[in-house]
Backbone bond lengths (Angstrom), bond angles and torsions (degrees), N, CA, C in turn:
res aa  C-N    CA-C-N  psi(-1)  N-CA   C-N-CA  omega(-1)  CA-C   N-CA-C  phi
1 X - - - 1.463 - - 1.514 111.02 -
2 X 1.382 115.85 -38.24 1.384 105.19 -159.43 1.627 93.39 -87.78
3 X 1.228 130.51 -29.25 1.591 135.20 175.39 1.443 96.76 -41.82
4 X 1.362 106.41 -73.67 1.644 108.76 -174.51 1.659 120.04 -48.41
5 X 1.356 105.57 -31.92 1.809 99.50 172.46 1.105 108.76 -85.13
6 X 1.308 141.55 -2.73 1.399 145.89 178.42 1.688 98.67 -88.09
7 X 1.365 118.56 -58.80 1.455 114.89 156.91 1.533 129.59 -36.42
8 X 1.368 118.87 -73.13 1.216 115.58 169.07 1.889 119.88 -44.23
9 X 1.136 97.66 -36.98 1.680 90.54 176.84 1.378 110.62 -65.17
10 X 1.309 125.31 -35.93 1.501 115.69 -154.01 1.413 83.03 -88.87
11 X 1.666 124.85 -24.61 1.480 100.56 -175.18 1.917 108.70 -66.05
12 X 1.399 108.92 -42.24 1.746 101.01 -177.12 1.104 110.95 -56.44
13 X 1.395 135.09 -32.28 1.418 145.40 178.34 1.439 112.83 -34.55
14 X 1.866 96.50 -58.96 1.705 105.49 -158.83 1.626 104.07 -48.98
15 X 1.456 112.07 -62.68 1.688 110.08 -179.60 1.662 102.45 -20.69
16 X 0.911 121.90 -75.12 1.226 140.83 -153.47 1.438 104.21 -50.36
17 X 1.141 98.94 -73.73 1.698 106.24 -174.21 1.797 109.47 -48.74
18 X 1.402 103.16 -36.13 1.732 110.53 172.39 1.571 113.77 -55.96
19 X 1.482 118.33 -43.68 1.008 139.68 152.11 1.517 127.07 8.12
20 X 1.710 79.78 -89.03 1.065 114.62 -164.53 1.478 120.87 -94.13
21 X 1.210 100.22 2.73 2.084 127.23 161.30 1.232 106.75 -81.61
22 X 1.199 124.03 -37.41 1.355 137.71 -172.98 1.437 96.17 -55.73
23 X 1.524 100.42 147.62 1.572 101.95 159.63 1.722 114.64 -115.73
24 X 0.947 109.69 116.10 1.639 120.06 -158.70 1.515 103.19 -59.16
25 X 1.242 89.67 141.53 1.598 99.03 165.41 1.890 116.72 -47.69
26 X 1.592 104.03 156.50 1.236 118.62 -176.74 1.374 124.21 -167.90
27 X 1.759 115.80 130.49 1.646 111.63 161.64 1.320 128.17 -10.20
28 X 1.280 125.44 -45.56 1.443 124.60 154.87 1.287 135.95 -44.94
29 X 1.985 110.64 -65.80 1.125 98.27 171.25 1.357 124.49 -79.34
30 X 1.654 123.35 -0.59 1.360 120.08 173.30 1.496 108.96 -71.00
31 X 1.501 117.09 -19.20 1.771 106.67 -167.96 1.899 87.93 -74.63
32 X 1.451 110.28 -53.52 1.579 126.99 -162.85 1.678 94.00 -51.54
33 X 1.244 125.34 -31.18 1.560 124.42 -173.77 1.534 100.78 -63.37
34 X 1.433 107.31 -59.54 1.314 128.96 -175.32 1.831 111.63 -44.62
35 X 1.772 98.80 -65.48 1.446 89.89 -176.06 1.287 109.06 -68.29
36 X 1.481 151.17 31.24 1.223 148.44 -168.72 1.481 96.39 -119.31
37 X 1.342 109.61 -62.46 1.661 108.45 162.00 1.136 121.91 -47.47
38 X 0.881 135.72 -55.88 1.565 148.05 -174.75 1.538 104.62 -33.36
39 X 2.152 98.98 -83.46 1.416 111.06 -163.08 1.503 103.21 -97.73
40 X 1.343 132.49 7.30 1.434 134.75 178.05 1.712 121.84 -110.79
41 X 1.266 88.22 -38.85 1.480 81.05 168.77 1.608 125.48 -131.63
42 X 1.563 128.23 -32.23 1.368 114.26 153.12 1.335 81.45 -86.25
43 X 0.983 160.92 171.66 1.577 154.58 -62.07 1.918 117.94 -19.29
44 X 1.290 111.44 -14.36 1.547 128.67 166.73 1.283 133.34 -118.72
45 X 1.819 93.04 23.38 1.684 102.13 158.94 1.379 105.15 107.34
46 X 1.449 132.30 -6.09 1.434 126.39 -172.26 1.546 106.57 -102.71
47 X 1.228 102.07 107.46 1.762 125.54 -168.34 1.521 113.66 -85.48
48 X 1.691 109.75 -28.91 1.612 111.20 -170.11 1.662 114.57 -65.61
49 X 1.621 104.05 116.89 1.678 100.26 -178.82 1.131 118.21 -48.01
50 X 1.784 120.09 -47.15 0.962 135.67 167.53 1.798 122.26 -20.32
51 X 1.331 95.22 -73.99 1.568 119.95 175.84 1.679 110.13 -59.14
52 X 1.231 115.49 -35.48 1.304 131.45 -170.45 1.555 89.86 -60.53
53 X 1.486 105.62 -91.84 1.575 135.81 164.32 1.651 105.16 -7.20
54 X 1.352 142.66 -47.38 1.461 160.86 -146.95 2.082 90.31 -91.47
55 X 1.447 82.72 -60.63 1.711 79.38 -168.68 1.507 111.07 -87.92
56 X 1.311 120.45 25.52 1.596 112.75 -177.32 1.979 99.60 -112.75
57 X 1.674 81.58 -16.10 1.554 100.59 -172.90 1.684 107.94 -96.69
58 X 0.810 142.97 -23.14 1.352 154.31 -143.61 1.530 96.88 -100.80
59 X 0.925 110.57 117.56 1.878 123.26 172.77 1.902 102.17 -56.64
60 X 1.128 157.50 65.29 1.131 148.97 -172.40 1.805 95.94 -58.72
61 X 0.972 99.73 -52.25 1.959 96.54 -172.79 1.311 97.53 -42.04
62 X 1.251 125.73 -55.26 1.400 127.42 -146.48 2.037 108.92 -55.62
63 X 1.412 102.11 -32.34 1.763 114.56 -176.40 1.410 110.97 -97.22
64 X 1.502 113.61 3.31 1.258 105.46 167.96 2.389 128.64 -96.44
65 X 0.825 108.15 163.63 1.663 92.49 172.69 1.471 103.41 -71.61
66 X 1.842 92.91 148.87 1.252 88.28 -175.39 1.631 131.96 -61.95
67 X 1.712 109.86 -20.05 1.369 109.07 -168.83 1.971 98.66 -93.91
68 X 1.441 109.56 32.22 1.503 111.24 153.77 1.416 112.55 -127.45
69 X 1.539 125.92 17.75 1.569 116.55 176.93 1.231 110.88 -56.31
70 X 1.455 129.54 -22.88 1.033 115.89 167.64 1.680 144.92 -73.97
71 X 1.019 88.33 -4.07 1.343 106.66 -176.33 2.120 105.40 -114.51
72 X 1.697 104.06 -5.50 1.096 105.37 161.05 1.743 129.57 -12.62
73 X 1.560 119.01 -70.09 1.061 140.29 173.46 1.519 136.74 -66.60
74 X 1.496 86.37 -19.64 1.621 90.40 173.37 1.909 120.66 -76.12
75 X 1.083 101.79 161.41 1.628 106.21 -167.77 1.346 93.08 -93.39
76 X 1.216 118.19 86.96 1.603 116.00 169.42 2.134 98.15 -173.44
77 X 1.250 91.21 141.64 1.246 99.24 168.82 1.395 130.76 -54.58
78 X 1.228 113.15 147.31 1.896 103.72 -169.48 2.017 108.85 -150.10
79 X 0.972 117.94 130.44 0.947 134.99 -171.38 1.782 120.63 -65.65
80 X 1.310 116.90 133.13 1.423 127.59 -141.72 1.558 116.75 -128.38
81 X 1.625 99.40 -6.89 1.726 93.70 -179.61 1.793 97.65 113.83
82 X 1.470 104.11 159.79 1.714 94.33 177.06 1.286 149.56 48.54
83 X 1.463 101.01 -0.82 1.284 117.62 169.37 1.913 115.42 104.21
84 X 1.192 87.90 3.69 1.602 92.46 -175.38 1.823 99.58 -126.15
85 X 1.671 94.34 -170.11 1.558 120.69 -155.78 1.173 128.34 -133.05
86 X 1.625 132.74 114.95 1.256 117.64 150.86 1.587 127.82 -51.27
87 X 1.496 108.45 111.40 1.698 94.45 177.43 0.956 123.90 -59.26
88 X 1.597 99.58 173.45 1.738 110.57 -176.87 2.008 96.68 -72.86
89 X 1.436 94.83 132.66 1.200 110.88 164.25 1.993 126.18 -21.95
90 X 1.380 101.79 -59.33 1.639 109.58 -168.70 1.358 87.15 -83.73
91 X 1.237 131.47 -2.90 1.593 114.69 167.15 1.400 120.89 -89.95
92 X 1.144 119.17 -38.90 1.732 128.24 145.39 1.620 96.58 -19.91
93 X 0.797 94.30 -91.71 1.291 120.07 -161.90 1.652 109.27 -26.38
94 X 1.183 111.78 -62.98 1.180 129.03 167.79 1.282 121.02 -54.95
95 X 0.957 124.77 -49.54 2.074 118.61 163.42 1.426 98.77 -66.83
96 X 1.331 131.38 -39.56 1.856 113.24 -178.14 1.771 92.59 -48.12
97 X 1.216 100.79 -80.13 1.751 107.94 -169.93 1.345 132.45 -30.80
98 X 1.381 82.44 -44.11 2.022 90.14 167.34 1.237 135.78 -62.24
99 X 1.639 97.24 -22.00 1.422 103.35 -175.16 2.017 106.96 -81.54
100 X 1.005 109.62 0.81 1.764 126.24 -142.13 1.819 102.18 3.06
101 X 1.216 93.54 122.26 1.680 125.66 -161.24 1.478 103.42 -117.00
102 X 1.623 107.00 127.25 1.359 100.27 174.39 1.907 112.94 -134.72
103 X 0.731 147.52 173.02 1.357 159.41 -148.56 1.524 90.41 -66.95
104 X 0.900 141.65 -24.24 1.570 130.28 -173.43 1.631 121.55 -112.01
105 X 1.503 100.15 -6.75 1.314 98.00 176.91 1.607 127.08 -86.25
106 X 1.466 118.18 159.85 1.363 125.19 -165.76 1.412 121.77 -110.86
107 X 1.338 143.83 88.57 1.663 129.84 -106.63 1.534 73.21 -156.12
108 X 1.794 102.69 122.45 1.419 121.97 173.10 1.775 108.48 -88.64
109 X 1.158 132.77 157.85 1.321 147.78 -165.09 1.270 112.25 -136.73
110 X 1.360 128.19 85.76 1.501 126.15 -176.69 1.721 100.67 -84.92
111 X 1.638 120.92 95.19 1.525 105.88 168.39 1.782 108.23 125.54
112 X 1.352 93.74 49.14 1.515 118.87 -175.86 1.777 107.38 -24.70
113 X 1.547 102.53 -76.44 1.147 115.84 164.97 1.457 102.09 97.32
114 X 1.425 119.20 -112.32 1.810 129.28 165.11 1.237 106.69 -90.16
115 X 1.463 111.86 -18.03 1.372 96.61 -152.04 1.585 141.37 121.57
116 X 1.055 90.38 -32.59 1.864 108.03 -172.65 1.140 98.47 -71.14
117 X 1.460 131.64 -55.11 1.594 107.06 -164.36 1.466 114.74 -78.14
118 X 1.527 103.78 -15.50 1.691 97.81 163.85 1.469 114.62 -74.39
119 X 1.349 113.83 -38.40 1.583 100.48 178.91 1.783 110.58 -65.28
120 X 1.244 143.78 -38.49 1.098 141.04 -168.59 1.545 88.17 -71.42
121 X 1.332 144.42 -70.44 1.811 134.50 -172.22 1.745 98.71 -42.13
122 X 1.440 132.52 -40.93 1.250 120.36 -179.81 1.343 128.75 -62.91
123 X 1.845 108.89 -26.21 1.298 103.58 150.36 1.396 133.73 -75.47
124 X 1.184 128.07 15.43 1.553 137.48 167.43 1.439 112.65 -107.56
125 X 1.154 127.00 -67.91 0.967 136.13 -171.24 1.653 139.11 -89.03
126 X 1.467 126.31 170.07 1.384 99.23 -167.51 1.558 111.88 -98.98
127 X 1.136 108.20 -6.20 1.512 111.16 170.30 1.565 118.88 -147.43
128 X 1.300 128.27 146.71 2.063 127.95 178.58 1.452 101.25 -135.23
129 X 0.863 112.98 108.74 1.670 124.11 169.76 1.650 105.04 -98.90
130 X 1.328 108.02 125.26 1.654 124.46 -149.65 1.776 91.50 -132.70
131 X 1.341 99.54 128.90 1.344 122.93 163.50 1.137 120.77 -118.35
132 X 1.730 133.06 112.57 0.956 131.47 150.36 1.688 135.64 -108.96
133 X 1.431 125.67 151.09 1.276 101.63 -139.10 1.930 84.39 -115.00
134 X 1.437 122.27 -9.44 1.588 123.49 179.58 1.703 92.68 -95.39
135 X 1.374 110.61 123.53 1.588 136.88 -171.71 1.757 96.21 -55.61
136 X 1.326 84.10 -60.27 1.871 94.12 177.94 1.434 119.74 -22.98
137 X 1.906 108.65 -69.41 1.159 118.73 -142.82 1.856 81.54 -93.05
138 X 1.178 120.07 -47.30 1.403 96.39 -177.09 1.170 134.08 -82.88
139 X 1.861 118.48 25.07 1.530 151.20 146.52 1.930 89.90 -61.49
140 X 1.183 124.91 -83.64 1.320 141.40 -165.65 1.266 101.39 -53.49
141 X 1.388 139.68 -48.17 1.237 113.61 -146.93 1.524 99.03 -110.76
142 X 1.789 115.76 7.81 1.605 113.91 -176.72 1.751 98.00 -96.82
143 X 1.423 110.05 -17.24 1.698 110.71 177.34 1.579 106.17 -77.91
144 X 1.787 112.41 -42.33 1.460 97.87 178.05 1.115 125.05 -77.96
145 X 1.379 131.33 -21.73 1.464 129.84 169.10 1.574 94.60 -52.32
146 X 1.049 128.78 -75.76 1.303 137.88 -157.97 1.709 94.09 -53.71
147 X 1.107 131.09 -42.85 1.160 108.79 -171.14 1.334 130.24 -84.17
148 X 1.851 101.01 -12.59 1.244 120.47 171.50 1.647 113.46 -85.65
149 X 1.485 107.64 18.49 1.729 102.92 -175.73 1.170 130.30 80.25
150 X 1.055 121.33 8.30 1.638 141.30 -154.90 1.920 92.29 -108.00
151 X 1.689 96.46 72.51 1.421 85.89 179.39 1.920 123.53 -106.53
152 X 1.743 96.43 16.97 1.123 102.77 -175.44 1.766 104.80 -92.53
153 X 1.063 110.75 9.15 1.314 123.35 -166.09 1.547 100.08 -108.35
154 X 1.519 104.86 132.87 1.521 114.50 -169.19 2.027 100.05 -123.07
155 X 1.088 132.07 133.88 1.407 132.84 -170.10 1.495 112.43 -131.05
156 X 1.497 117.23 141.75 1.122 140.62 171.75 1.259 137.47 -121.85
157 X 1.544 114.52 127.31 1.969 109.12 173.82 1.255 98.94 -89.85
158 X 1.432 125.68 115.35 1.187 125.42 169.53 1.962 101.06 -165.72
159 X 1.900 101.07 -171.20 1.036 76.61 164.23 1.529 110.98 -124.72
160 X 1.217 126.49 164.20 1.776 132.91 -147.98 0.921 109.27 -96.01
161 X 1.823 128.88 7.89 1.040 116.36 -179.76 1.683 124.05 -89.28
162 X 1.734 105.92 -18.19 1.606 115.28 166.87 1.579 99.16 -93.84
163 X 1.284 125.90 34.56 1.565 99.26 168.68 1.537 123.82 66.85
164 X 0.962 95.32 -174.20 1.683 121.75 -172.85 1.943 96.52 -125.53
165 X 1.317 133.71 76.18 1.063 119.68 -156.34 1.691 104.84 -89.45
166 X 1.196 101.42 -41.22 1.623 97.94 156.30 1.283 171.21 -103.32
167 X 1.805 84.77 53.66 1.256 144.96 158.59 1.305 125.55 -105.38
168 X 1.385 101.16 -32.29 1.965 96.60 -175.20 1.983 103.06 -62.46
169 X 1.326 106.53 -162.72 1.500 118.59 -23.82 2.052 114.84 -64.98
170 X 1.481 96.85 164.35 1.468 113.70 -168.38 1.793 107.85 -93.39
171 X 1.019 128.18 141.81 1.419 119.94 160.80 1.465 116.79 -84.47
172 X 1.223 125.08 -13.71 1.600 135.99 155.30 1.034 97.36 -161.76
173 X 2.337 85.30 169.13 1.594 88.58 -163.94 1.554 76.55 -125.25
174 X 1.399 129.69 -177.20 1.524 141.67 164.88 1.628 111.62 -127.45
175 X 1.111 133.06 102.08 1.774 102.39 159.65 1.096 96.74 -105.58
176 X 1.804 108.78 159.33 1.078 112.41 -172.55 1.519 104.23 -142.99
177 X 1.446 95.30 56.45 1.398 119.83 -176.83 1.616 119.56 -140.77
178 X 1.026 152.96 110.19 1.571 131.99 163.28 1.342 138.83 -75.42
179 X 1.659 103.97 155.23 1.423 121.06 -120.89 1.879 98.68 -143.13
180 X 0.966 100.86 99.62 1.633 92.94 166.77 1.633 110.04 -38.45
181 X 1.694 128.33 -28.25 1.462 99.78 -148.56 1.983 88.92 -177.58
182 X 0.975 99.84 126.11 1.578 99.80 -174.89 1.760 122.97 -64.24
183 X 0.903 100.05 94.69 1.897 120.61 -175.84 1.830 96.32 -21.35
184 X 1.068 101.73 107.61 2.140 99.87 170.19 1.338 110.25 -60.34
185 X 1.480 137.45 -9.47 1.128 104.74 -173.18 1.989 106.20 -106.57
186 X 1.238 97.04 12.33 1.295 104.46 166.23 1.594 115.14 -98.18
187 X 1.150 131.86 -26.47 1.401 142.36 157.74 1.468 95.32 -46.81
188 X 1.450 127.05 -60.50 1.436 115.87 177.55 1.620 143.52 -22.38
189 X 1.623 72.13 -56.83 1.217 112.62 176.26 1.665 140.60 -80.24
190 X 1.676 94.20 27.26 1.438 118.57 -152.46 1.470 91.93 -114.75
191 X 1.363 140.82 158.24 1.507 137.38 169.18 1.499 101.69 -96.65
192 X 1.226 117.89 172.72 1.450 120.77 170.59 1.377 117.62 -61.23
193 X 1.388 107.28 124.03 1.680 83.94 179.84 1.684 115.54 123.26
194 X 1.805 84.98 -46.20 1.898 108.02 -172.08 1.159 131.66 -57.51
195 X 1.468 128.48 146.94 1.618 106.35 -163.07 1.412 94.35 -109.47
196 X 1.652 143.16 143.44 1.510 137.85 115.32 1.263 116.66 -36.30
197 X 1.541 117.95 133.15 1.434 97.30 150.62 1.806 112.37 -140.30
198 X 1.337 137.33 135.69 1.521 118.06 -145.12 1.548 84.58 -162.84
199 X 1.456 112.39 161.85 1.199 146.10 176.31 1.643 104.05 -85.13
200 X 1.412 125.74 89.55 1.484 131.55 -172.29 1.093 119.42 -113.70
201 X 1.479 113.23 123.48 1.629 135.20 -169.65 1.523 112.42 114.99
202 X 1.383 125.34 -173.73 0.978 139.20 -126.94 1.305 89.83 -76.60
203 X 1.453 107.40 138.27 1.487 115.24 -174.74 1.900 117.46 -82.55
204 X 1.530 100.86 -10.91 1.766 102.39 169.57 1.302 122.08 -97.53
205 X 1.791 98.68 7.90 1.366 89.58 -162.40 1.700 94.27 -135.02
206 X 1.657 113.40 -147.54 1.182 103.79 161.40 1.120 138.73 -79.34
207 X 1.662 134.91 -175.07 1.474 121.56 -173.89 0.784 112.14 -137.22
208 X 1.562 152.44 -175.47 1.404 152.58 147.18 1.478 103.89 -116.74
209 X 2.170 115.70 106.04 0.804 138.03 157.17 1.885 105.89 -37.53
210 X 1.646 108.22 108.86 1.660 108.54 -167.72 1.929 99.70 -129.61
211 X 1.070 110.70 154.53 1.329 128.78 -179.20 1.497 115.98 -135.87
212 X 1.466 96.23 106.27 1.369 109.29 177.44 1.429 104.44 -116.35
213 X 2.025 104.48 134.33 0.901 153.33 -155.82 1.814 122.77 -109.81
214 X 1.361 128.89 83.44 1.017 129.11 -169.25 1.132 116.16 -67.72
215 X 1.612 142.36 106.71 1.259 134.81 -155.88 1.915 100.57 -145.11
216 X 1.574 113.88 99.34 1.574 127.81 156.15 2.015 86.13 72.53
217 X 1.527 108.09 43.33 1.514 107.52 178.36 1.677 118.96 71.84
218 X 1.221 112.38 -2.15 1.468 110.35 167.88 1.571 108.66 -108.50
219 X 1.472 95.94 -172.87 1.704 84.89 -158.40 1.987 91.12 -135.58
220 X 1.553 105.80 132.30 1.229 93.90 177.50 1.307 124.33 -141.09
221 X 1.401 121.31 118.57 1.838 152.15 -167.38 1.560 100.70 -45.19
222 X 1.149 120.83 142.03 1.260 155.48 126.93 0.805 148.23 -154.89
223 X 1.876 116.53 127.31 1.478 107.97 -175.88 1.476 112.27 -77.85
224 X 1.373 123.21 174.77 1.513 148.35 -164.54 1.818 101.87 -139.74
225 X 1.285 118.82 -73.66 1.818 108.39 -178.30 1.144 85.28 175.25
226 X 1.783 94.35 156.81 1.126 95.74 -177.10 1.794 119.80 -96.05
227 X 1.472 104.68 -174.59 1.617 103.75 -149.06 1.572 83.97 -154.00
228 X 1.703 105.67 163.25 1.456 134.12 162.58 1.788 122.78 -118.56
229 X 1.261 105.96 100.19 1.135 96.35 168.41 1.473 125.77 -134.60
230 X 1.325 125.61 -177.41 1.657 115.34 -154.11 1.350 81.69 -101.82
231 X 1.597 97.80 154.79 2.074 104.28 -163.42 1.625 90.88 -74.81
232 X 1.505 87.08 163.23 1.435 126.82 152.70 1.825 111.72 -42.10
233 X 1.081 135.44 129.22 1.295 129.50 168.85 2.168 102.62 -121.59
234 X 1.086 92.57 164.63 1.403 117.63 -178.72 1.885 114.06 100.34
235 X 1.447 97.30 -118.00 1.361 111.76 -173.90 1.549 98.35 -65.26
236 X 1.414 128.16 -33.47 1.227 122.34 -155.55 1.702 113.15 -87.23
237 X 1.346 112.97 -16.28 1.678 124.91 144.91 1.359 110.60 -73.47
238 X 1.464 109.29 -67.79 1.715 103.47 -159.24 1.839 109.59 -52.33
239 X 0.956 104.44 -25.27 2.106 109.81 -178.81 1.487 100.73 -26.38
């Protein structure tokens, strides 16, 4: 008995203590949110209210380490632990939009990360199923979603390259990893209609941000611009 109340306590605890690590929102970083939207990203072409609305709302400090809150707001990529990255802001932004996302759709996330780009799809959409494949970061970033309210958001340790299959099918997918070559069993896992959208080509080098388009069972390419992101790890090297 007393094991188990010793358990249950430390479980009410965790919220708390996450909490209270947190560095709370503020007038400050809401103006710094603001001018980021403003002159960084609809100031760089991203029109969707939706998407707009997501990142004016979205705690960015909150998914970063603490000795980069300052640099929270800036439009540039920033480093997260494990070898990977919070993206640059107007790039968020830009895969939300591309995918055009509406209140009912069910949009898989290969590449959890902190968190942020799943929390910004949770303000659009009605469900984000998140795969991350480093134990660490998707320890960290399944307590802060949760602690940040983000309960439409569902998370995984695994690796993202077979999906979430029993869950599909997806109305979009996100990776947010690069990829020599778009994994087939996530195409599967696409609804009619559904978009991919992923960082494509060489994973040491640069990529061409691409959106693939499921159309009557065929599948159809377009690039968007190109992009840098830190490779894909698991099945999608070892192949």
């Amino acid at each position: 008995m007393k094991k188990t109340l010793i358990f249950l306590y430390i479980l009410n605890i965790i919220p708390s203590v996450v909490i209270a690590d947190m560095i709370p929102d503020n007038p400050t970083f809401k103006a710094a949110r603001e001018n980021l939207v403003e002159n960084y990203i609809a100031g760089h072409g991203i029109t969707d209210p939706q998407v707009l609305a997501a990142m004016r709302s979205v705690p960015r400090h909150c998914f970063v380490p603490k000795r980069l809150v300052s640099k929270a707001y800036a439009d540039t990529a920033l480093p997260i632990g494990a070898s990977q990255t919070i993206s640059q802001p107007y790039v968020v932004a830009l895969m939300t939009e591309s995918l055009k996302l509406t209140g009912n759709h069910r949009v898989l996330e290969i590449g959890t990360g902190s968190g942020y780009q799943a929390a910004v799809l949770a303000k659009i959409v009605k469900e984000v199923y998140s795969i991350e494949i480093k134990e660490k970061l998707h320890h960290e970033s399944t307590r802060l979603l949760k602690t940040l309210g983000f309960t439409n958001v569902k998370t995984r340790h695994g690796d993202g390259y077979f999906g979430w299959q029993e869950a599909a099918p997806f109305d979009a997918i996100m990776i947010t990893a690069a990829v020599n070559h778009v994994p087939p069993p996530l195409l599967k896992q696409l609804t009619e209609g559904g978009r991919l959208i992923l960082p494509l080509g060489n994973p040491f080098s640069y990529q061409n941000l691409t959106m693939v388009t499921k159309t009557r069972g065929d599948y159809i390419t377009q690039q968007i611009t190109g992009v840098l992101f830190v490779p894909m790890t698991g099945y999608a090297q070892d192949r």
